[in-house]
GUKEPA-366746 format. One record per atom (N, C-alpha, C, O, CB): residue number from 1; residue in one letter; atom name; x, z, y. Coordinates in steps of 0.1 Angstrom, whole numbers, plus 5000, padded with zeros to 4 digits. Glycine has a CB too. Example, Ala and Ser with C-alpha at 12.3 -4.5 7.8 and 13.67 -1.06 7.14 Angstrom:
+-----+----+----+------+------+------+
:   i : aa : at :   xx :   zz :   yy :
+-----+----+----+------+------+------+
:   1 :  a :  N : 5132 : 5078 : 4943 :
:   1 :  a : CA : 5123 : 5078 : 4955 :
:   1 :  a :  C : 5132 : 5078 : 4967 :
:   1 :  a :  O : 5142 : 5085 : 4967 :
:   1 :  a : CB : 5113 : 5090 : 4955 :
:   2 :  s :  N : 5128 : 5071 : 4978 :
:   2 :  s : CA : 5137 : 5071 : 4989 :
:   2 :  s :  C : 5129 : 5079 : 5000 :
:   2 :  s :  O : 5134 : 5080 : 5011 :
:   2 :  s : CB : 5141 : 5057 : 4994 :
+-----+----+----+------+------+------+
//
This chain:
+-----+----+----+------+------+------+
:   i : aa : at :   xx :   zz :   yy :
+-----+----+----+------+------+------+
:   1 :  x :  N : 5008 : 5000 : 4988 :
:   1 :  x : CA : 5000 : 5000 : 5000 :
:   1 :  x :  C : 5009 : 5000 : 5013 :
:   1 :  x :  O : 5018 : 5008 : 5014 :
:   1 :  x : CB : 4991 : 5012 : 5000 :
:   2 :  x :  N : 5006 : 4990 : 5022 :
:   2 :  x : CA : 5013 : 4992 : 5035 :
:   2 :  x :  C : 5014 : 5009 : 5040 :
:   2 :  x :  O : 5024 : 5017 : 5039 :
:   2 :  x : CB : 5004 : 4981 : 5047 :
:   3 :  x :  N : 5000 : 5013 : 5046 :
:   3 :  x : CA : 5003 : 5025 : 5055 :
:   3 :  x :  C : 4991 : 5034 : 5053 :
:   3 :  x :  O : 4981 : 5031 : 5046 :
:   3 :  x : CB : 5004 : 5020 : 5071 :
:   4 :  x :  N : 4993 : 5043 : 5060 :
:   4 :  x : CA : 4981 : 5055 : 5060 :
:   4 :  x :  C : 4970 : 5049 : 5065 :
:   4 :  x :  O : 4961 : 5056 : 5064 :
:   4 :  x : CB : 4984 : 5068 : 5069 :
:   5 :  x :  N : 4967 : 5035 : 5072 :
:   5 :  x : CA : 4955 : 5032 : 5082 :
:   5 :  x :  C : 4943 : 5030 : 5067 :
:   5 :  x :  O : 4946 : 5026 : 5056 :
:   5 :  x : CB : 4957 : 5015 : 5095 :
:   6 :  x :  N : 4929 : 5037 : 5073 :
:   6 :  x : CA : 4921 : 5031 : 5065 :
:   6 :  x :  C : 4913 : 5017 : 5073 :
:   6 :  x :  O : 4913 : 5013 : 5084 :
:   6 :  x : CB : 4912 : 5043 : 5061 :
:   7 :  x :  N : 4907 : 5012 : 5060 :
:   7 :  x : CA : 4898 : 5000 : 5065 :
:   7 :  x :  C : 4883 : 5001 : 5057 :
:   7 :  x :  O : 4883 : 5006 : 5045 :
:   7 :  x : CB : 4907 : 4985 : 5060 :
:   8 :  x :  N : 4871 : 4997 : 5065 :
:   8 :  x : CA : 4865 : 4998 : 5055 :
:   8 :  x :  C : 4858 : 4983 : 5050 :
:   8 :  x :  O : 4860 : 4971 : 5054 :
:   8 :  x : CB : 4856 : 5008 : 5058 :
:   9 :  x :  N : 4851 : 4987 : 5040 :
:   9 :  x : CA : 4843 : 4977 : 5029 :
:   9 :  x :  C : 4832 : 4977 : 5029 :
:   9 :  x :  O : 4826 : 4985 : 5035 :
:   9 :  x : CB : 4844 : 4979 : 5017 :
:  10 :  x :  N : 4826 : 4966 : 5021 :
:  10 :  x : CA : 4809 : 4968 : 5017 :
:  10 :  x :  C : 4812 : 4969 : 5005 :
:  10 :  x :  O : 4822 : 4962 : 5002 :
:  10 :  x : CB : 4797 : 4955 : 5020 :
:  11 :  x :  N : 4806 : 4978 : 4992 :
:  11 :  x : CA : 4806 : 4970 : 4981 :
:  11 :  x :  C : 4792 : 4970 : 4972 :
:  11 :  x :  O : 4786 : 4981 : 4973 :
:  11 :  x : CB : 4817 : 4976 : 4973 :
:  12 :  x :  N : 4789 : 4964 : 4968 :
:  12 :  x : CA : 4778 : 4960 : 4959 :
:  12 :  x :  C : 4783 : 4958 : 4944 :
:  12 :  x :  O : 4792 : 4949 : 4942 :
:  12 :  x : CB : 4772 : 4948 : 4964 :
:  13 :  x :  N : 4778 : 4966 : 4934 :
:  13 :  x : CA : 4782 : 4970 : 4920 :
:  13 :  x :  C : 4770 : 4960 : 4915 :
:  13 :  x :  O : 4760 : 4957 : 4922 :
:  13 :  x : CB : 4781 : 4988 : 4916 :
:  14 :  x :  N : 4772 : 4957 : 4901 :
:  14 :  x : CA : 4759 : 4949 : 4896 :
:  14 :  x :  C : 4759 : 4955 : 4879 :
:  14 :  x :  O : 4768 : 4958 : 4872 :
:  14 :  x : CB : 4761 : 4929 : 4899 :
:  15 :  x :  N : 4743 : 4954 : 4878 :
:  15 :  x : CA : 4740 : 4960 : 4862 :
:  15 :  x :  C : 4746 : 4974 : 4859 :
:  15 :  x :  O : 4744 : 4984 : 4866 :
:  15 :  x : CB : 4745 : 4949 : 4850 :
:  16 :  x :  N : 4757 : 4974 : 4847 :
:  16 :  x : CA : 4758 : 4985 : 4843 :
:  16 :  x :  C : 4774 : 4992 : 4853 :
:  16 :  x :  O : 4779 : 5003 : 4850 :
:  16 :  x : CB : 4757 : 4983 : 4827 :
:  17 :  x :  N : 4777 : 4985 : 4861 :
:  17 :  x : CA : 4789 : 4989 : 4873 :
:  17 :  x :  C : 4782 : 5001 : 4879 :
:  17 :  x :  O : 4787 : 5012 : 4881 :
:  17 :  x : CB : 4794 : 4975 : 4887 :
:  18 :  x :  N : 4768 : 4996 : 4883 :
:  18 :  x : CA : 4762 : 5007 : 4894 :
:  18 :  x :  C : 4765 : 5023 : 4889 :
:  18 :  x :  O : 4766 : 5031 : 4898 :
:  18 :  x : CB : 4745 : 5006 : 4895 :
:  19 :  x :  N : 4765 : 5025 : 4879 :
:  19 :  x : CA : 4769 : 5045 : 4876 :
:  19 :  x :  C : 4783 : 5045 : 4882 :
:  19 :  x :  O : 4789 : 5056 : 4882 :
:  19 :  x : CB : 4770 : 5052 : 4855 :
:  20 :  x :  N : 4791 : 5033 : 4887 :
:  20 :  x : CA : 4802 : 5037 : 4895 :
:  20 :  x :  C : 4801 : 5040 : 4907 :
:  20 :  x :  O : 4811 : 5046 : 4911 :
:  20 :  x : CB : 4809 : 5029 : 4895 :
:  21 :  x :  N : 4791 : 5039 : 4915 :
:  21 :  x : CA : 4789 : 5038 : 4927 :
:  21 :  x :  C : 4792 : 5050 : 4936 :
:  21 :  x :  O : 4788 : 5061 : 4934 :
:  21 :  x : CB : 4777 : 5036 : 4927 :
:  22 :  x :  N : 4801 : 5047 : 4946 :
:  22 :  x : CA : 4806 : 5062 : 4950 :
:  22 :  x :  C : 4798 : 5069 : 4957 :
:  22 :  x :  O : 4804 : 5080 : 4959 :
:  22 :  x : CB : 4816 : 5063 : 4958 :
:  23 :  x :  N : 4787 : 5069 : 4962 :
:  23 :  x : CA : 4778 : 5075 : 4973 :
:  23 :  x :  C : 4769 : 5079 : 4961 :
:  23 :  x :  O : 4772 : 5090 : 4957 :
:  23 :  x : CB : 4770 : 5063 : 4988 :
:  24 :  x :  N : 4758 : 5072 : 4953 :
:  24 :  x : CA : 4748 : 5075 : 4941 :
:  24 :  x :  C : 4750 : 5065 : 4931 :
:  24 :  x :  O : 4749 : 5053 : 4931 :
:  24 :  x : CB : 4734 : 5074 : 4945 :
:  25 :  x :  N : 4754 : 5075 : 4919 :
:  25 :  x : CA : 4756 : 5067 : 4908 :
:  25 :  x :  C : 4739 : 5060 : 4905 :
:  25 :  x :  O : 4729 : 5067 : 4908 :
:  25 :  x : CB : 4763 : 5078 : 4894 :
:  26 :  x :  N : 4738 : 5041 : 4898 :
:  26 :  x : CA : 4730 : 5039 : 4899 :
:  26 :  x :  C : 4725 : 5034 : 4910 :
:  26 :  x :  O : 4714 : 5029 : 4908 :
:  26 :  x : CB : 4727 : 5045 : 4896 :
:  27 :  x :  N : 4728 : 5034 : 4921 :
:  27 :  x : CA : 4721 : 5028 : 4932 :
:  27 :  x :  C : 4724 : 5011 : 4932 :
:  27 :  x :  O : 4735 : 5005 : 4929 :
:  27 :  x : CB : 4726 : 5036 : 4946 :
:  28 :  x :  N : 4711 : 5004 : 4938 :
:  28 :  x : CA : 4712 : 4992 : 4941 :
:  28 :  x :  C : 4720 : 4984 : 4951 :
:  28 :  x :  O : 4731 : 4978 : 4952 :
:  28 :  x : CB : 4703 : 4989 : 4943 :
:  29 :  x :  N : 4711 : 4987 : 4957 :
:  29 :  x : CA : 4720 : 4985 : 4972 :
:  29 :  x :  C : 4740 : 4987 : 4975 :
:  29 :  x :  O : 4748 : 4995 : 4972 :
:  29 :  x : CB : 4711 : 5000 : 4982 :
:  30 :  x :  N : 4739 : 4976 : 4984 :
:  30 :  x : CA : 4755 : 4978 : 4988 :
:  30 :  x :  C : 4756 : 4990 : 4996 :
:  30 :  x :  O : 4747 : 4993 : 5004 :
:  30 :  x : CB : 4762 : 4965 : 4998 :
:  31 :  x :  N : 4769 : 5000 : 4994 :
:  31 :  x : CA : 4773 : 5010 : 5003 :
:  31 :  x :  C : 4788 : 5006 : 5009 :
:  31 :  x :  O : 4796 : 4997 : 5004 :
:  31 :  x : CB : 4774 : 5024 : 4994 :
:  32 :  x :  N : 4790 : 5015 : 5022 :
:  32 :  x : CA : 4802 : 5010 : 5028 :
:  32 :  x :  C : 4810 : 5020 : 5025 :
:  32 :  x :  O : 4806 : 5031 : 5025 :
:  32 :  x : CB : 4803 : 5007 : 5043 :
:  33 :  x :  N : 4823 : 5015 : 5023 :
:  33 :  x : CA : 4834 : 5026 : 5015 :
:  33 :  x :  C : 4847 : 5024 : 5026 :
:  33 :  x :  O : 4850 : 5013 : 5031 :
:  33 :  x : CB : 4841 : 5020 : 4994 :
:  34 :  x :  N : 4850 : 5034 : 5028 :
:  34 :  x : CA : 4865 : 5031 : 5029 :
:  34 :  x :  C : 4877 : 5037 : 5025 :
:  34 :  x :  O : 4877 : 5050 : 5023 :
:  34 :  x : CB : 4868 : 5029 : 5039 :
:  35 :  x :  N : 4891 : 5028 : 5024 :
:  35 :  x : CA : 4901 : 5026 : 5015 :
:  35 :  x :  C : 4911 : 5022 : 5023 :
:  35 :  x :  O : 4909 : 5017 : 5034 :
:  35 :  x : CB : 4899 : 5017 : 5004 :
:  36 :  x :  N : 4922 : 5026 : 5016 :
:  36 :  x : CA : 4938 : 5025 : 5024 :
:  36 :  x :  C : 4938 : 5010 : 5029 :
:  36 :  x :  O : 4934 : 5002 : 5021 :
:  36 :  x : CB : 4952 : 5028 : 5012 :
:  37 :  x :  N : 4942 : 5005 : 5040 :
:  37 :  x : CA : 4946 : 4991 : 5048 :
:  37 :  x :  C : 4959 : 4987 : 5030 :
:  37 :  x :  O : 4964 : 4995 : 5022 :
:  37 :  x : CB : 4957 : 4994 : 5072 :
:  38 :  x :  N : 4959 : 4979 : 5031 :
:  38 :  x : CA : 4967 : 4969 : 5020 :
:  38 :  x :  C : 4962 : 4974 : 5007 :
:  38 :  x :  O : 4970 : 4971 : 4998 :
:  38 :  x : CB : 4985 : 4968 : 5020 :
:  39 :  x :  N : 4952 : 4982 : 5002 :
:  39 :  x : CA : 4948 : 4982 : 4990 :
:  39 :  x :  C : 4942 : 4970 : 4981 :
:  39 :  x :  O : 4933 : 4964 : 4988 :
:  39 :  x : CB : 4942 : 4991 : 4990 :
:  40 :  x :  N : 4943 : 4965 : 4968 :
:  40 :  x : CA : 4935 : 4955 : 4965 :
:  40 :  x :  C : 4927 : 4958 : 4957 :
:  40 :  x :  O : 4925 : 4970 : 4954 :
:  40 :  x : CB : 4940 : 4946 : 4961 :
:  41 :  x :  N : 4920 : 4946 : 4951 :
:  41 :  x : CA : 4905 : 4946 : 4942 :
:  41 :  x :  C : 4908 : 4955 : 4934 :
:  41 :  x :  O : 4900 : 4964 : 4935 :
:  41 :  x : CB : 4899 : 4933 : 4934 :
:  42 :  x :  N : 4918 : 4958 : 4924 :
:  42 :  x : CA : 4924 : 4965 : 4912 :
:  42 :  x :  C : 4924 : 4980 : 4920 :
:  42 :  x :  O : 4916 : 4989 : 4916 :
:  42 :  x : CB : 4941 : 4958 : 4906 :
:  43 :  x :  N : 4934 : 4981 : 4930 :
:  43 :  x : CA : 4930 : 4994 : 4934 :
:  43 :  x :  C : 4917 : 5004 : 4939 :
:  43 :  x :  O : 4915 : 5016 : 4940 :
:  43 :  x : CB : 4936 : 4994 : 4942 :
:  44 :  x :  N : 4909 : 4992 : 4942 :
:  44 :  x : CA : 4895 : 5000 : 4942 :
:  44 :  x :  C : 4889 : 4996 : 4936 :
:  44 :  x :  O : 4878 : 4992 : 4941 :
:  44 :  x : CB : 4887 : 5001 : 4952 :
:  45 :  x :  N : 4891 : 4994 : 4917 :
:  45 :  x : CA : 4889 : 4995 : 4904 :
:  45 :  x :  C : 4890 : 5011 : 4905 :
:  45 :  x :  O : 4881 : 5019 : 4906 :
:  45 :  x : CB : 4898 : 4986 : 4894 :
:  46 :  x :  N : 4903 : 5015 : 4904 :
:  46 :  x : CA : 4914 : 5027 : 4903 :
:  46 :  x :  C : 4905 : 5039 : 4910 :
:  46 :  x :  O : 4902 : 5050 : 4905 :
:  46 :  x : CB : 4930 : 5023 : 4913 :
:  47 :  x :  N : 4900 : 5034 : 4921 :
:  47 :  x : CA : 4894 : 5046 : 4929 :
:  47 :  x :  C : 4883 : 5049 : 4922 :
:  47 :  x :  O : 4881 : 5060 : 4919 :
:  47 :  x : CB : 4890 : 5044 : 4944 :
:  48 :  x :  N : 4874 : 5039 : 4919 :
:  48 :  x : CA : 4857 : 5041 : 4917 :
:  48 :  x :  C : 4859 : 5047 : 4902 :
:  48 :  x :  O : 4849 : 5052 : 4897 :
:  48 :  x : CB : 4845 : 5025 : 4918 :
:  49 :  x :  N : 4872 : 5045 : 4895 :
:  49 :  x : CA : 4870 : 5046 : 4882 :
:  49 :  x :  C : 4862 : 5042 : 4872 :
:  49 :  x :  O : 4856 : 5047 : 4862 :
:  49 :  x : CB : 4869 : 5054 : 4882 :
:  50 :  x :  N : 4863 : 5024 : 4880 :
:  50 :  x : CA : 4857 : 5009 : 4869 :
:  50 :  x :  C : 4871 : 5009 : 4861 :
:  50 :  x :  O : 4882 : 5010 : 4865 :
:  50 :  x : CB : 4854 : 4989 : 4879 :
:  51 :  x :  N : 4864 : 5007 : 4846 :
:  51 :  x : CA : 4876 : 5005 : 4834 :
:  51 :  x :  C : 4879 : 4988 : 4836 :
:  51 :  x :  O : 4870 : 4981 : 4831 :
:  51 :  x : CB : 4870 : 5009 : 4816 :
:  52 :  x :  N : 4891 : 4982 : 4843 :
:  52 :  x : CA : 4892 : 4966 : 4841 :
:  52 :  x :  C : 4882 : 4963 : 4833 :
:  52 :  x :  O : 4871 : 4960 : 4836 :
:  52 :  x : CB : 4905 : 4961 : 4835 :
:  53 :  x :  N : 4888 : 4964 : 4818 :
:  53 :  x : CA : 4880 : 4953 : 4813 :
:  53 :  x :  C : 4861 : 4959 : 4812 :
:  53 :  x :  O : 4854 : 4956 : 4802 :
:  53 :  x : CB : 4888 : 4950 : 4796 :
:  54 :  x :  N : 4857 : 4964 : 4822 :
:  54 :  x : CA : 4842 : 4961 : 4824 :
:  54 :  x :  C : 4837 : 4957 : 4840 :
:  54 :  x :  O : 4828 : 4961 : 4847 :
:  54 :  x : CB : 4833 : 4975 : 4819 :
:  55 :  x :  N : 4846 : 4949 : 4841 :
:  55 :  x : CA : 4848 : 4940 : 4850 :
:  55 :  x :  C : 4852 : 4926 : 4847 :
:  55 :  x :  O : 4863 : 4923 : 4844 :
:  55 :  x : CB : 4856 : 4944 : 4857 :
:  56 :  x :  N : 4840 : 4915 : 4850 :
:  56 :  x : CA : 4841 : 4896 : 4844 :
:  56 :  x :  C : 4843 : 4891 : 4859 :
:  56 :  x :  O : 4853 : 4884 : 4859 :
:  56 :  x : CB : 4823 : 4885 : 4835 :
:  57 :  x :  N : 4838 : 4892 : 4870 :
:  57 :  x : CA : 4839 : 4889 : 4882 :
:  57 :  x :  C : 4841 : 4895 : 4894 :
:  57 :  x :  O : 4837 : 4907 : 4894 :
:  57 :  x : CB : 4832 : 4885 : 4882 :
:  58 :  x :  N : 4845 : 4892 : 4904 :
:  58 :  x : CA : 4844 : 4898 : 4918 :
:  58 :  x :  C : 4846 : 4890 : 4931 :
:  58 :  x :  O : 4856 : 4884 : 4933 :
:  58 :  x : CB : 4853 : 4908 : 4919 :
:  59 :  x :  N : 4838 : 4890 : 4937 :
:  59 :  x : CA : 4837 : 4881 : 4949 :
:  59 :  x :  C : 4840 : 4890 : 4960 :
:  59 :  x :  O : 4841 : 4902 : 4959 :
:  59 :  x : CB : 4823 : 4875 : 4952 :
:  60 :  x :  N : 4843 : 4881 : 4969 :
:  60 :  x : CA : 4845 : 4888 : 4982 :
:  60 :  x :  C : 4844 : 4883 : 4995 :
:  60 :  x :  O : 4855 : 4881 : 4999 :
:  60 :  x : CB : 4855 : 4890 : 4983 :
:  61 :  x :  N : 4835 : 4880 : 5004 :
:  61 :  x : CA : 4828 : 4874 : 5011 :
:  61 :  x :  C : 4822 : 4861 : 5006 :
:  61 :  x :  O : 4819 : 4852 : 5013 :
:  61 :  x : CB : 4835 : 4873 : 5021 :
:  62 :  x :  N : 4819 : 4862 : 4992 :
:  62 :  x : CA : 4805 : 4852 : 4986 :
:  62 :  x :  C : 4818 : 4841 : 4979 :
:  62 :  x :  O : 4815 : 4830 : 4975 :
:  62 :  x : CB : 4791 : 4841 : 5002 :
:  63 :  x :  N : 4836 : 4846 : 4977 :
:  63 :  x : CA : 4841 : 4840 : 4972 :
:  63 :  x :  C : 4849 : 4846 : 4960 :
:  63 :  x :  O : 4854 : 4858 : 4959 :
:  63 :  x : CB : 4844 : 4835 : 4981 :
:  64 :  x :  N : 4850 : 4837 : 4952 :
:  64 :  x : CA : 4857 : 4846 : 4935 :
:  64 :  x :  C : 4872 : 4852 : 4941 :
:  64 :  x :  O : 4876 : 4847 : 4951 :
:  64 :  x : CB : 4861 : 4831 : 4918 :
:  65 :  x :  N : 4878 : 4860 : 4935 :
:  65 :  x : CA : 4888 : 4863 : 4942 :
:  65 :  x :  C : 4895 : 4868 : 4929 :
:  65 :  x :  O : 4889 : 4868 : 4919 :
:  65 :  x : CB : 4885 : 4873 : 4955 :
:  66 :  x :  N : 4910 : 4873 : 4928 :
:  66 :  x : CA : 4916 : 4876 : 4920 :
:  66 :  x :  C : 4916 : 4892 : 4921 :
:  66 :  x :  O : 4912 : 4896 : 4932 :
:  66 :  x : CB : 4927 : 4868 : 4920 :
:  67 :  x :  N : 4920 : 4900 : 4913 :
:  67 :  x : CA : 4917 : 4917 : 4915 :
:  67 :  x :  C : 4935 : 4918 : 4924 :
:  67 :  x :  O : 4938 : 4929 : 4929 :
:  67 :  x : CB : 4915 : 4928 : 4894 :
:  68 :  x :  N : 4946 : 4908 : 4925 :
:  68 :  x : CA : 4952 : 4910 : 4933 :
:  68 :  x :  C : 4949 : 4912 : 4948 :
:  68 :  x :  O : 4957 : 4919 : 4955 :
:  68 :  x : CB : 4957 : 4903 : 4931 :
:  69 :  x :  N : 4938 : 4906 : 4953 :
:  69 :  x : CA : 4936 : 4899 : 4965 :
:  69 :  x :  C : 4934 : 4912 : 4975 :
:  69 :  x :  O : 4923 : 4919 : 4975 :
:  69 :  x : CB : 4922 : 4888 : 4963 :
:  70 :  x :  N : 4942 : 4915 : 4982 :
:  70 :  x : CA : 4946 : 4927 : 4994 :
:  70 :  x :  C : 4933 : 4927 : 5007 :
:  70 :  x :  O : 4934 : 4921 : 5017 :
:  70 :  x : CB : 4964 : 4921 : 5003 :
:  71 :  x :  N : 4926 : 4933 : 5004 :
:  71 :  x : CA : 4909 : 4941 : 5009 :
:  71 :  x :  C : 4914 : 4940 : 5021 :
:  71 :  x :  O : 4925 : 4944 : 5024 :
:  71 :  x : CB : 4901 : 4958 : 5005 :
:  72 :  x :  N : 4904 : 4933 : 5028 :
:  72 :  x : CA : 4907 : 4934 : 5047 :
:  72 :  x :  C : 4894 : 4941 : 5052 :
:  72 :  x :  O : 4884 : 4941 : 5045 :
:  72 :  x : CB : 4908 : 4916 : 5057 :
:  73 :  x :  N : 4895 : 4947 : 5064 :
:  73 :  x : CA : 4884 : 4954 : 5072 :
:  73 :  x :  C : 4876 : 4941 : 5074 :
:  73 :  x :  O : 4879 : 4930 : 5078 :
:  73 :  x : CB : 4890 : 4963 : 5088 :
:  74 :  x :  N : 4859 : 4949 : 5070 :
:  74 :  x : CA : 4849 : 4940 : 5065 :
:  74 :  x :  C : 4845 : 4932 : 5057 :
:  74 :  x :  O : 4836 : 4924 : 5058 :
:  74 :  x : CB : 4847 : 4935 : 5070 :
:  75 :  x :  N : 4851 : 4934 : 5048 :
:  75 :  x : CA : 4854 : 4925 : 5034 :
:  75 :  x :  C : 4840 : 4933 : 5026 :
:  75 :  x :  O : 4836 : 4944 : 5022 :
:  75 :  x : CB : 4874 : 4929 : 5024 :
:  76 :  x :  N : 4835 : 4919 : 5026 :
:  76 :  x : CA : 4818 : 4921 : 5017 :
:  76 :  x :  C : 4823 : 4919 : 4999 :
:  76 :  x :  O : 4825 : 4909 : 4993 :
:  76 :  x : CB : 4803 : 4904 : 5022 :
:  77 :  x :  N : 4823 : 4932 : 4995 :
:  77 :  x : CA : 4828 : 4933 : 4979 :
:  77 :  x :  C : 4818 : 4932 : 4970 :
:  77 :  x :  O : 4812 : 4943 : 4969 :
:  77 :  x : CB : 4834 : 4946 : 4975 :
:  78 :  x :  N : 4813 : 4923 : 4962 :
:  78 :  x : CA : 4806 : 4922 : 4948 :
:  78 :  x :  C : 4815 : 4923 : 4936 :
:  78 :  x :  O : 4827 : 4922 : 4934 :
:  78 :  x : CB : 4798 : 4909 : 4948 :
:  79 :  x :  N : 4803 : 4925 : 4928 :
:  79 :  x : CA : 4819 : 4931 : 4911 :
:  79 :  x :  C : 4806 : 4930 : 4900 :
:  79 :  x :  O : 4795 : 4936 : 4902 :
:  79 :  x : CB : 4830 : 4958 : 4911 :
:  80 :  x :  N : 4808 : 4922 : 4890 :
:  80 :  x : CA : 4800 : 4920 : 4878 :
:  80 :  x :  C : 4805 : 4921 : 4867 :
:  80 :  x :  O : 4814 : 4914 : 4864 :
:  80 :  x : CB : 4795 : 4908 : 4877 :
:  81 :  x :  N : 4801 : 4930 : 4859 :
:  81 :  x : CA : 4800 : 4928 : 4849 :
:  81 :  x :  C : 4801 : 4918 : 4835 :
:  81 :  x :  O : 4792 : 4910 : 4836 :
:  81 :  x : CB : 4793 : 4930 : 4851 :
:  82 :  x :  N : 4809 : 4916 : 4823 :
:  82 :  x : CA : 4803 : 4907 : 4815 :
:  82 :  x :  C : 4789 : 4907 : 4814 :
:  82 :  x :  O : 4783 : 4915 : 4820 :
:  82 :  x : CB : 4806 : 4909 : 4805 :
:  83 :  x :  N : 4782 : 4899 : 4807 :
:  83 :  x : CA : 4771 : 4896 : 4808 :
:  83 :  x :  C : 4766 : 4890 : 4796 :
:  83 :  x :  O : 4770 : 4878 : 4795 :
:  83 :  x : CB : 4770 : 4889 : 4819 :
:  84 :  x :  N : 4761 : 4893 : 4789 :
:  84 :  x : CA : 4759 : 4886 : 4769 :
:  84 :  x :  C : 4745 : 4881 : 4773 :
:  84 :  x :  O : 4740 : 4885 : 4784 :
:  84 :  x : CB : 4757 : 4901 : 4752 :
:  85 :  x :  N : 4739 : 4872 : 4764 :
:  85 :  x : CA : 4728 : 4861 : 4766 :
:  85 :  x :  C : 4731 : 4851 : 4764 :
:  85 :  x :  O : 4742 : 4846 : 4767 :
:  85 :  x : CB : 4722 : 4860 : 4775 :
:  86 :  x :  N : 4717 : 4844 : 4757 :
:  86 :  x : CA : 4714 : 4836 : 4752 :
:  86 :  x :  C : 4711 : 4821 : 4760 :
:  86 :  x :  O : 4708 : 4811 : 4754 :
:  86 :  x : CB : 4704 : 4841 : 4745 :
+-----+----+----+------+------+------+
//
């Protein structure tokens, strides 16, 4: 991580992610979080205490992004789940 500055986030959890939710486990709705300036997707895996692999996707302003990708102030976070079906 660069520095002590925080930045914040939106994030939106989907299906069974939501019992990660830091404000109410279970909740729908996006909450705003914030997290150390240069932290990435993987590190706020680390925080919420999402296990990688129950994590298939994550967007970040409506784009796929890699769990490398270094979180900027305002960064709209979605995170999915695998997903089984027919």
């Amino acid at each position: 991580m660069i520095n002590d500055s925080m930045i914040n986030i939106e994030i939106k959890l989907f299906a069974n992610l939501r019992e990660y939710n830091p404000e109410e486990p279970g909740r729908k709705e996006a909450v705003e979080y914030e997290i150390a300036q240069g932290s990435t997707i993987e590190d706020l895996y680390r925080e919420l205490g999402i296990p990688e692999d129950h994590v298939k996707m994550n967007f970040v302003n409506n784009l796929k992004k890699k769990k490398d990708y270094e979180l900027q102030d305002g960064d709209r976070v979605a995170v999915f789940p695998p997903i089984a079906g027919g």
